[in-house]
C-alpha positions as CSV (number, residue, x, y, z in Angstrom):
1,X,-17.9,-29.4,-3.8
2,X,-14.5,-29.0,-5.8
3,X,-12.7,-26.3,-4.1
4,X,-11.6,-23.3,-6.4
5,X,-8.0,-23.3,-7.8
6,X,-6.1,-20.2,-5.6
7,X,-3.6,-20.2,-9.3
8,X,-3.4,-17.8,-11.3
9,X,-1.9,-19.0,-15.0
10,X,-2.1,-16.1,-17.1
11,X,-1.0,-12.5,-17.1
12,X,-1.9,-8.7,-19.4
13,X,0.6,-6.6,-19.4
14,X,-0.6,-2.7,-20.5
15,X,2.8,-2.0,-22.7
16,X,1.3,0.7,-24.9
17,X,2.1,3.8,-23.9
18,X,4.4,6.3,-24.9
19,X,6.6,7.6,-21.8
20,X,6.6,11.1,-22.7
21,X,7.7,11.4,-18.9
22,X,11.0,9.3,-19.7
23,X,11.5,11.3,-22.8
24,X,14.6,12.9,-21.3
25,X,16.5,9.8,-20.5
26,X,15.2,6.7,-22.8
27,X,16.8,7.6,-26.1
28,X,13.8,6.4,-27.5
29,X,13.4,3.0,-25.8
30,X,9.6,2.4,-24.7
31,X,9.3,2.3,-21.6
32,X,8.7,-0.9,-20.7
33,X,12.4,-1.6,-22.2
34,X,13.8,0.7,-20.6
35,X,16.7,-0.7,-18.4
36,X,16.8,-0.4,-15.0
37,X,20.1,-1.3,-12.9
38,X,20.6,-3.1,-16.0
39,X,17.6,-5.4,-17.0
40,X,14.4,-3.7,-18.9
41,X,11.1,-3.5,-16.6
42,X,9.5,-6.0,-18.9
43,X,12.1,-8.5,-18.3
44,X,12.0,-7.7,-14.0
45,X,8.2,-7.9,-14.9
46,X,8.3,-12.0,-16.1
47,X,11.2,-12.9,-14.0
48,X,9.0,-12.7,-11.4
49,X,5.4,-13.1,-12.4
50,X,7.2,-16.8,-13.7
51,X,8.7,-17.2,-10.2
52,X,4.9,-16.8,-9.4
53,X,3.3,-19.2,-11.8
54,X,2.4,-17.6,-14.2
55,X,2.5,-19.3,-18.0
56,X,1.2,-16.8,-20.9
57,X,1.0,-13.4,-20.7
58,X,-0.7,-11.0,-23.3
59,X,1.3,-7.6,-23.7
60,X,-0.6,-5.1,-25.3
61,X,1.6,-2.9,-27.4
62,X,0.8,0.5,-29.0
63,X,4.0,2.7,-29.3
64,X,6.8,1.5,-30.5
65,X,5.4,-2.2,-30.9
66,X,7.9,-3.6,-33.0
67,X,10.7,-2.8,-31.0
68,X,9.0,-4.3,-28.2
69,X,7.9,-7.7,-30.2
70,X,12.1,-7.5,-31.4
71,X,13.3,-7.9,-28.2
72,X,11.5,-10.7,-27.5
73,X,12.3,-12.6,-29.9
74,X,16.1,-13.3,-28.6
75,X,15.0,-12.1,-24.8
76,X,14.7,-15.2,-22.1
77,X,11.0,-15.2,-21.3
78,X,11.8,-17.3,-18.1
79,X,9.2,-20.0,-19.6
80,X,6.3,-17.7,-20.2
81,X,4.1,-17.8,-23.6
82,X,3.9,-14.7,-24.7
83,X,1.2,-13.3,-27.3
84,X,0.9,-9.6,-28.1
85,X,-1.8,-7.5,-29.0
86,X,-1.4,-4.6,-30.7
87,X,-3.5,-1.3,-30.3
88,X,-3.6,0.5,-33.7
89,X,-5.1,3.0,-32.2
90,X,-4.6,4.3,-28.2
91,X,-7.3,2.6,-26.2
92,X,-6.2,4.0,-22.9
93,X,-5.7,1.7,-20.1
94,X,-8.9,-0.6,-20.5
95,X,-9.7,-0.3,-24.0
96,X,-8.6,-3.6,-24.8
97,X,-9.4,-5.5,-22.8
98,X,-13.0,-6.6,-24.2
99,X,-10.9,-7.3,-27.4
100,X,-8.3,-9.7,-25.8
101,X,-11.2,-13.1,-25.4
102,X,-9.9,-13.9,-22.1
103,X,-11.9,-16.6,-20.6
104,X,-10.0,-17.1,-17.4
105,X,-9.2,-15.3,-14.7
106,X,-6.1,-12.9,-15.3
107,X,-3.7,-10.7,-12.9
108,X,-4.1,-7.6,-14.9
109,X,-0.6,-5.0,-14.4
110,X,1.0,-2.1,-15.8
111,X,4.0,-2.3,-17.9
112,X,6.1,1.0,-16.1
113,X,6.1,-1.1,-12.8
114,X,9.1,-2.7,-10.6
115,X,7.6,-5.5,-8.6
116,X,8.0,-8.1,-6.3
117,X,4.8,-9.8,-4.6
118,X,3.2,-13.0,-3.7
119,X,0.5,-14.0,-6.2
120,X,-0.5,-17.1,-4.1
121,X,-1.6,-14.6,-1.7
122,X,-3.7,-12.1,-3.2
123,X,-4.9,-14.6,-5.5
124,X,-6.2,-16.2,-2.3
125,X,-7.8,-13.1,-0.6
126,X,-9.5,-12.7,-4.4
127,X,-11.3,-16.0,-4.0
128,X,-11.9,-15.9,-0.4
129,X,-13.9,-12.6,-0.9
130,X,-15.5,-14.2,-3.8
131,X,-14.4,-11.0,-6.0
132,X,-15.3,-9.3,-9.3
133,X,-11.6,-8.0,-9.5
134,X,-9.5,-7.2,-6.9
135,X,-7.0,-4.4,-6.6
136,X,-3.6,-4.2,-4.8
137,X,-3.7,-1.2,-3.0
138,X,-1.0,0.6,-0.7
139,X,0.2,3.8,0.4
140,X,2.3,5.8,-1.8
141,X,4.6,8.9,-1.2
142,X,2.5,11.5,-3.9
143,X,-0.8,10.5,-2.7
144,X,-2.2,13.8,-3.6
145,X,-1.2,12.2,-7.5
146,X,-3.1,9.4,-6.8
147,X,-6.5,7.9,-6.7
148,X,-7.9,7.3,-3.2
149,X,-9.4,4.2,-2.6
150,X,-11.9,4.1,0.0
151,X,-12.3,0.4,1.2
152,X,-13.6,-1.1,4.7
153,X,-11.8,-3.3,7.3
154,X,-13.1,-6.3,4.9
155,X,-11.6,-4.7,1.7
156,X,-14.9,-3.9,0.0
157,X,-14.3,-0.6,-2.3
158,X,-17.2,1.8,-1.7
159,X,-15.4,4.4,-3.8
160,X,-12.4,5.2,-6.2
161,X,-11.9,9.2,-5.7
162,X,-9.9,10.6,-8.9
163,X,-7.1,12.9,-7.7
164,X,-9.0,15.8,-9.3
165,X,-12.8,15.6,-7.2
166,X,-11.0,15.0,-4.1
167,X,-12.2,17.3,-1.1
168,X,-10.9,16.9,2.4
169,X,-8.9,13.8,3.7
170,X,-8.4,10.5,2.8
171,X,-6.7,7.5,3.7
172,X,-3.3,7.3,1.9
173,X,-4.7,4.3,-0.5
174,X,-4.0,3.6,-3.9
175,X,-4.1,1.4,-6.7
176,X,-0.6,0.1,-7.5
177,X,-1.2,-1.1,-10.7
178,X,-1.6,-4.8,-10.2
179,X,-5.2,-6.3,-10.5
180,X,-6.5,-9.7,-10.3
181,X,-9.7,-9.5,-12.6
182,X,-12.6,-12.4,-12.7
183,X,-13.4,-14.1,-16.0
184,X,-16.9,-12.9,-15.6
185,X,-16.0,-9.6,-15.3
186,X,-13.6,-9.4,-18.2
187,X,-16.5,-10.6,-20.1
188,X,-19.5,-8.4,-19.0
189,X,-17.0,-5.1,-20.5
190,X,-18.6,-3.7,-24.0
191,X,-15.8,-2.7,-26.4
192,X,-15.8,1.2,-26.8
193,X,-13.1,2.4,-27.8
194,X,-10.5,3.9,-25.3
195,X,-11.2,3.4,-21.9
196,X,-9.7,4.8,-18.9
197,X,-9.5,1.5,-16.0
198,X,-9.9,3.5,-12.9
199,X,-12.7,5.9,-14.3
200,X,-14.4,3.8,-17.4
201,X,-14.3,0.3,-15.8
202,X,-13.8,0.3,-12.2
203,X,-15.7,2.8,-10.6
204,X,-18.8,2.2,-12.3
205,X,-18.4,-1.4,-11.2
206,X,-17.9,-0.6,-7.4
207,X,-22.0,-0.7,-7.1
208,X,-21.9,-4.6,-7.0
209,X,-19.9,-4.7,-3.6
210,X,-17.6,-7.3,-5.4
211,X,-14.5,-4.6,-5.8
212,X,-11.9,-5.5,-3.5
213,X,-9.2,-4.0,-1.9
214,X,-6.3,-6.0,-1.0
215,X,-4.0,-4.0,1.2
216,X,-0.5,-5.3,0.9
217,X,3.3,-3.5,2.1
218,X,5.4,-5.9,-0.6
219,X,7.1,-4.0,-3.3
220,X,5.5,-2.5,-6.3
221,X,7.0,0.9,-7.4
222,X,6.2,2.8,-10.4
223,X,9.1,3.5,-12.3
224,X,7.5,6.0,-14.8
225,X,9.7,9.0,-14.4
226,X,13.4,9.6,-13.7
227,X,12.7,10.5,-10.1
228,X,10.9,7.2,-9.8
229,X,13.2,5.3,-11.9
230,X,16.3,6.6,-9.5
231,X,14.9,5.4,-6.3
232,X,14.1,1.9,-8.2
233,X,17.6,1.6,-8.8
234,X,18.3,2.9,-5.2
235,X,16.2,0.2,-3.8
236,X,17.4,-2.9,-6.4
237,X,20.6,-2.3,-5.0
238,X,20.1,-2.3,-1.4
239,X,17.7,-5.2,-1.8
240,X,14.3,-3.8,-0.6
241,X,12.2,-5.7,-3.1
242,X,13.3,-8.7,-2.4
243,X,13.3,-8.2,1.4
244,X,9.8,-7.1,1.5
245,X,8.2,-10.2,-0.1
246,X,5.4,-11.8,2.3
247,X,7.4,-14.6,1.7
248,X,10.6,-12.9,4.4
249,X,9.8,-12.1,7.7
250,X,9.6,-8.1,7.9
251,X,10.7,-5.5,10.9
252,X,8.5,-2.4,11.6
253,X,8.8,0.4,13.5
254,X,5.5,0.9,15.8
255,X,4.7,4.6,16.1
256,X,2.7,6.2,19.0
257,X,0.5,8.9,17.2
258,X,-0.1,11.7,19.8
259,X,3.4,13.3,21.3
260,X,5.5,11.0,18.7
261,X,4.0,12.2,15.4
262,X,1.7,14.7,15.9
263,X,1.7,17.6,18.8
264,X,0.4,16.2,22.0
265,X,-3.3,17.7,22.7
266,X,-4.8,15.3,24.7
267,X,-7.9,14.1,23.4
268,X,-8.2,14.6,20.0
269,X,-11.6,14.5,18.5
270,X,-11.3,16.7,15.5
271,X,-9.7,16.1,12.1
272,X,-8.2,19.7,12.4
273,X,-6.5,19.7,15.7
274,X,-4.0,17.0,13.8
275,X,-0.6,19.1,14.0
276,X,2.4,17.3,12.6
277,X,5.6,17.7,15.0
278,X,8.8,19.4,13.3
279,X,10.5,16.8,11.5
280,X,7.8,14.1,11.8
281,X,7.5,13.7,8.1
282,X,11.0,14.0,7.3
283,X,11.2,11.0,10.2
284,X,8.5,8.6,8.6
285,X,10.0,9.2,5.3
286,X,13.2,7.1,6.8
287,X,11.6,4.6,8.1
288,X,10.0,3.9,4.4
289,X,13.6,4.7,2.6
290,X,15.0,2.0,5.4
291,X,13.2,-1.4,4.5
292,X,11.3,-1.0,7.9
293,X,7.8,-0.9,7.8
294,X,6.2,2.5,9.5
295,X,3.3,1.1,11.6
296,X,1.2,3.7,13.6
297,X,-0.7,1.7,16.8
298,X,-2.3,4.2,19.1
299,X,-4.9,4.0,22.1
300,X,-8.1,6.0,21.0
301,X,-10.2,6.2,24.2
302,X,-12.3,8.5,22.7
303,X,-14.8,5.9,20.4
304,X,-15.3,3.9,24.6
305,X,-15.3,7.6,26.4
306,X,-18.5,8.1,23.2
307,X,-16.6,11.4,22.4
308,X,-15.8,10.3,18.4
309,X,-17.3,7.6,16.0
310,X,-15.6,5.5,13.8
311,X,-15.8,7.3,11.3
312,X,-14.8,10.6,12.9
313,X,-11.3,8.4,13.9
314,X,-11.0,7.5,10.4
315,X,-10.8,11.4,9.0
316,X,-8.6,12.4,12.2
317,X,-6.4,9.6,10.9
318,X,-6.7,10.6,7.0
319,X,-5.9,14.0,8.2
320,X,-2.5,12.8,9.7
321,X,-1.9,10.4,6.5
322,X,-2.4,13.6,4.2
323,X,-0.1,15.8,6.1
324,X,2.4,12.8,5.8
325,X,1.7,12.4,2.4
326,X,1.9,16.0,1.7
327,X,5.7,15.9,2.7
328,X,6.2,12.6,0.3
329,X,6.3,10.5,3.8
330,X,3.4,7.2,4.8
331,X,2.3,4.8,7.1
332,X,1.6,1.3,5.8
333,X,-0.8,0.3,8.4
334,X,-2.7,1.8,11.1
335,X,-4.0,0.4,13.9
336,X,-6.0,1.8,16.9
337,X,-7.4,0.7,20.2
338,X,-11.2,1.6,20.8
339,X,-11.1,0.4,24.6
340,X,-10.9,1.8,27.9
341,X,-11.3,0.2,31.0
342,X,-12.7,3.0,33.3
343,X,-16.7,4.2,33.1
344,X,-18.5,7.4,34.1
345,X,-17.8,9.5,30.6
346,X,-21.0,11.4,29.4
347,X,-21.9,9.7,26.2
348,X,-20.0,6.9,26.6
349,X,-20.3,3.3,24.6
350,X,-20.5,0.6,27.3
351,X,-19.7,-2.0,24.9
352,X,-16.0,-0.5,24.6
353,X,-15.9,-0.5,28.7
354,X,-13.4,-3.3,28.9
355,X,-10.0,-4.6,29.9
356,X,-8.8,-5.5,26.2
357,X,-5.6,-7.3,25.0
358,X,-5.1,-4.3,22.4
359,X,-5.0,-1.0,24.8
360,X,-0.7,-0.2,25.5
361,X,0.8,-1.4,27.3
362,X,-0.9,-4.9,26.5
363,X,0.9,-5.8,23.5
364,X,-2.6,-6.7,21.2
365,X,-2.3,-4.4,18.4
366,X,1.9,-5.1,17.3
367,X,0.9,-8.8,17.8
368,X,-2.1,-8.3,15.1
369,X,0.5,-6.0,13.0
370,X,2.8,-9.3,12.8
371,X,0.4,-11.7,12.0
372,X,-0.8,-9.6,9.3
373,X,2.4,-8.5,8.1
374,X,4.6,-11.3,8.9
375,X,6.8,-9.2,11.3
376,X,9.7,-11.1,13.1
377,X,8.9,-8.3,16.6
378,X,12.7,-9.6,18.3
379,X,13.7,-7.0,14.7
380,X,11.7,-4.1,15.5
381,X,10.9,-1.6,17.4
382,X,8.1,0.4,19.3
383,X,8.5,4.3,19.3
384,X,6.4,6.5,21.9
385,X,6.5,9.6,24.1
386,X,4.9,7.5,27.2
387,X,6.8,4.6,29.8
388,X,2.9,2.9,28.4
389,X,4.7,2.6,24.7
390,X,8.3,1.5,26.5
391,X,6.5,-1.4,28.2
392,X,4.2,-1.9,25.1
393,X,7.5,-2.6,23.5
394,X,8.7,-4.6,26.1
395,X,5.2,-6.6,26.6
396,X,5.4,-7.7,22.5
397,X,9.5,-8.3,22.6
398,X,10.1,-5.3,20.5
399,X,13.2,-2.7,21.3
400,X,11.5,0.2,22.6
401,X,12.5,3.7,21.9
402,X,11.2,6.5,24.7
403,X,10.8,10.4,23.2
404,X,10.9,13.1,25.1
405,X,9.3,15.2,22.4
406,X,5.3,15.0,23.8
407,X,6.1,15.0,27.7
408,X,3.0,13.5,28.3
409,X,2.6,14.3,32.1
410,X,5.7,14.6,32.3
411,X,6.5,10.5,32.1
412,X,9.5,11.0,29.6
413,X,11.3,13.3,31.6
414,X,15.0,11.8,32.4
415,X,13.6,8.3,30.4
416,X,14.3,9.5,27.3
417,X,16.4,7.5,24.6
418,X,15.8,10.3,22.4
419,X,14.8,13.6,22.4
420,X,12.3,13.2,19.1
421,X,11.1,10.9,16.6
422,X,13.8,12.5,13.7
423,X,16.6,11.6,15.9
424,X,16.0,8.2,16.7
425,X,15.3,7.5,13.0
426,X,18.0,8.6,11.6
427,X,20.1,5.8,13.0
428,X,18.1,3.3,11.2
């Protein structure tokens, strides 16, 4: 059987709209022109989707389309064939794409984003999972802004919640912008007009169970206001985007949840008992400013001790995210042991009633985090309130980094290499 081409070839880029939110600084440029450290987001946009292997790309124009087209005529395309289609009316963000006659599969982005990814890869997960479309998804620092994608361990999207109809906590997830959409699901859309993606287009389509979420930490960044735009710049110069390409090994820091993060309570089996410590947030938001990934990896003896379900876990966990997220801070994985070794819980799961490679101090779950990520582990480091974390740390070849913050039983006392998670982060 001929195996399926992982290549992606062609490109849409949404360039219609009309930046009201830039209106104070872009003396008029659209947006996708405007400059940032120097080069318009357009031209970031094809430098790197060519780098990527990418040959045409469509960019849909509404406002301000001749200005656009102008600038490409003298503009370097970096090898790219580029066509434009213009809206002459606003079609929203999937209006035209029935009206395009696309008959190949297409990475699908926004024109307000900086970016710097792998398209080999997610292209890869796309066909692998034998996906409709597939979304880039990641945390974000204004999650509450945002629409939450719910997804499972696989990536299959059971639900896109718009920022107004959410109600209680959900996994800091989002769409970045950037989707990788299937030739026969480009053409099973009708053509109606203006259509929103997320809510016309995408969510009725999550019913098939061929909507998939592909969880990623590289760079994408929307640059549609000034806020955004200054922390772009911020990041072009020190080199984040770059740096955080699949393609370069990465450095995390590993977090310890309970006593590092959030107050020490000992089990916690309730979303509400989640209490962030005094400058937790403000701690996790320098790890993400610093070009580290912030990785949580906690034990959770409570899904073997039959005290919590999966699920339960999952909203203790949102909880934490939302608090994080609430304060403009994120995590950009999280990963838990289920495990423990010792029976004789009421209620307890015996299939969780094991000596694993995953429960600290065995180093299972930071080894996972670099494969997934590639994270070079001899760069990072693991952060805990417990001598279990230090050896964790030690056990996976990480620098570890004891708190005295949680004093759980006591075993930071005179250990400590810092007093809390704030203070140790603000050497990075």
């Amino acid at each position: 059987m001929k195996m399926k081409s992982y290549d992606i070839k062609k490109a849409i880029i949404l360039a219609g709209g009309e930046g009201t939110r830039l209106a104070d600084i872009s003396a008029g440029v659209p947006k996708p022109l405007f400059a940032v450290c120097g080069e318009p987001i357009l031209s970031r946009q094809l430098r790197v989707l060519a780098r990527e292997g990418i040959k045409e790309a469509v960019i849909v124009t509404g406002f301000k389309s001749e200005i656009i087209k102008s600038y490409f005529e003298n503009a370097d395309s970096f090898g790219i064939e580029i066509t434009f289609f213009e809206e002459n009316e606003p079609l929203g963000t999937g209006g035209a794409l029935p009206l395009l006659g696309i008959s190949e599969d297409v990475l699908l982005c926004s024109g307000d984003l900086i970016f710097d990814f792998s398209l080999g890869r997610m292209a890869a997960f796309h066909y692998e999972h034998n996906a409709l479309a597939t979304l880039f998804v990641h945390p974000n620092s204004h999650p509450a802004d945002s629409t939450a994608v719910v997804a499972d361990e696989s990536g299959t999207i059971s639900a896109l919640v718009p920022k107004e109809n959410k109600n209680g906590y959900y996994e800091n997830l989002s769409n970045a912008g950037i989707q990788i959409l299937s030739k026969d699901f480009i053409s099973s859309l009708t053509p109606g007009g203006a259509m929103d993606f997320d809510r016309d287009i995408l969510i009725p389509a999550v019913k098939s169970g061929r909507i998939f979420a592909y969880r990623c930490t590289e760079y994408v960044h929307d640059a549609g206001t000034p806020q955004r735009i200054a922390k772009a710049e911020k990041d072009l110069i020190s080199g984040i985007p770059g740096q955080k390409n699949l393609s370069h090994r990465q450095k995390a820091v590993f977090l310890d949840r309970d006593g590092t993060i959030n107050v020490y309570k000992g089990y916690i089996t309730r979303a509400e008992d989640i209490e962030l410590l005094p400058g937790a947030a403000q701690a996790v938001k320098l790890i993400n400013e610093s070009g580290f990934l912030a990785v949580l990896a906690t034990n959770q003896a409570v899904i073997a001790r039959g005290e919590c379900t999966f699920e339960e876990l999952a909203y203790i966990n949102a909880h934490l995210e939302t608090l994080l997220g609430n304060e403009g801070a994120y995590l950009d994985r999280v990963y838990f042991c289920p495990h423990h070794p010792d029976a004789g819980y009421p209620g307890e799961r015996s299939e969780y009633k094991t000596v694993c490679s995953c429960r600290k101090p065995a180093p299972g779950m930071l080894l996972k985090a670099a494969r997934d990520m590639n994270i070079d582990l001899s760069l990072s480091y693991m952060v805990g309130d417990s001598v279990r974390d230090r050896q964790t740390g030690i056990n996976a070849g990480c620098t570890p980094v004891l708190l005295s913050c949680g004093k759980k039983e006591s075993e930071a006392e005179g250990l400590a290499d810092y007093p809390d998670l704030l203070s140790f982060c603000k050497t990075l």
